[in-house]
C-alpha positions as CSV (number, residue, x, y, z in Angstrom):
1,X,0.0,0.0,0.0
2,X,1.6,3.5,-1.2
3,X,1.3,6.0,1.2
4,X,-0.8,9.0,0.2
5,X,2.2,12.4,0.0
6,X,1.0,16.0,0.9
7,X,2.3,19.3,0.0
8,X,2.2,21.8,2.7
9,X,1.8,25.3,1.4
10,X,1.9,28.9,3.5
11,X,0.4,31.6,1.3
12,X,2.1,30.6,-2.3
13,X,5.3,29.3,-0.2
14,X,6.1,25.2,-0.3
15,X,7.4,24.5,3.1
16,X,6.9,20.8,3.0
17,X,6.3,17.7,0.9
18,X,5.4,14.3,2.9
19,X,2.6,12.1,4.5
20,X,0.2,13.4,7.3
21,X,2.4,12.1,9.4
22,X,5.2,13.9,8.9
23,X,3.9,17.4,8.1
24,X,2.4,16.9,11.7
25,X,5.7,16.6,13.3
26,X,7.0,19.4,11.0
27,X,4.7,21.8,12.6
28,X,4.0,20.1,15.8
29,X,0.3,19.7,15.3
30,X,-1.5,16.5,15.5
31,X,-2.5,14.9,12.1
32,X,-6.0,15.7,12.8
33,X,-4.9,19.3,13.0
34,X,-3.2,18.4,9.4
35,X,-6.5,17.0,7.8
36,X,-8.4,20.0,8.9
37,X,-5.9,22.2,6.5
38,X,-7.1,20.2,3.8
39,X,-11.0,20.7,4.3
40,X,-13.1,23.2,2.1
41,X,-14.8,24.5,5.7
42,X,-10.9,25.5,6.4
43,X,-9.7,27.2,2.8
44,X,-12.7,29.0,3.5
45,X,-12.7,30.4,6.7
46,X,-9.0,30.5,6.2
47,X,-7.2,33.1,3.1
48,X,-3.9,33.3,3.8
49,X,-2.1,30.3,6.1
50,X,-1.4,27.4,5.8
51,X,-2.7,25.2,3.1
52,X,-2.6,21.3,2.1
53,X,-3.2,19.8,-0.7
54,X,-2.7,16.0,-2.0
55,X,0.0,15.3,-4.2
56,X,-0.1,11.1,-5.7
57,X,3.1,9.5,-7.2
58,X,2.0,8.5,-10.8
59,X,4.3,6.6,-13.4
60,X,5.1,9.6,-15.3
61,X,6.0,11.8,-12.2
62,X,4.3,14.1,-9.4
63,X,0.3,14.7,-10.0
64,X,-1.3,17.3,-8.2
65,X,-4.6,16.9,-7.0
66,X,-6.2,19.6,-5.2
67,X,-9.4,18.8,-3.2
């Protein structure tokens, strides 16, 4: 099973590319904290901060897909 990466985003600034996991320890928030980033209810309540979006490994390289 692959596990699922996330980019980590403040503003328009990539601070961090990894699983829930580790962009939890990154900012030392738990990784419910970390799912909440990636909601709609947060990106709107939220304009500028932090942001997360999924990023998948495909065959031909990095795939971005926002949610």
């Amino acid at each position: 099973m692959k596990q699922i990466k996330y980019a980590l985003y403040r503003d328009d600034e990539i601070l961090y590319v990894g699983t829930k996991e580790e962009l939890a320890k990154y900012l030392n928030v738990s990784i419910r904290t970390i799912s909440y980033y990636n909601t709609p209810t947060y990106k709107r309540r939220v304009k500028s901060g932090y942001k997360v979006y999924i990023i998948e490994d495909d065959v031909d390289g990095w795939v971005n897909k926002i949610y």
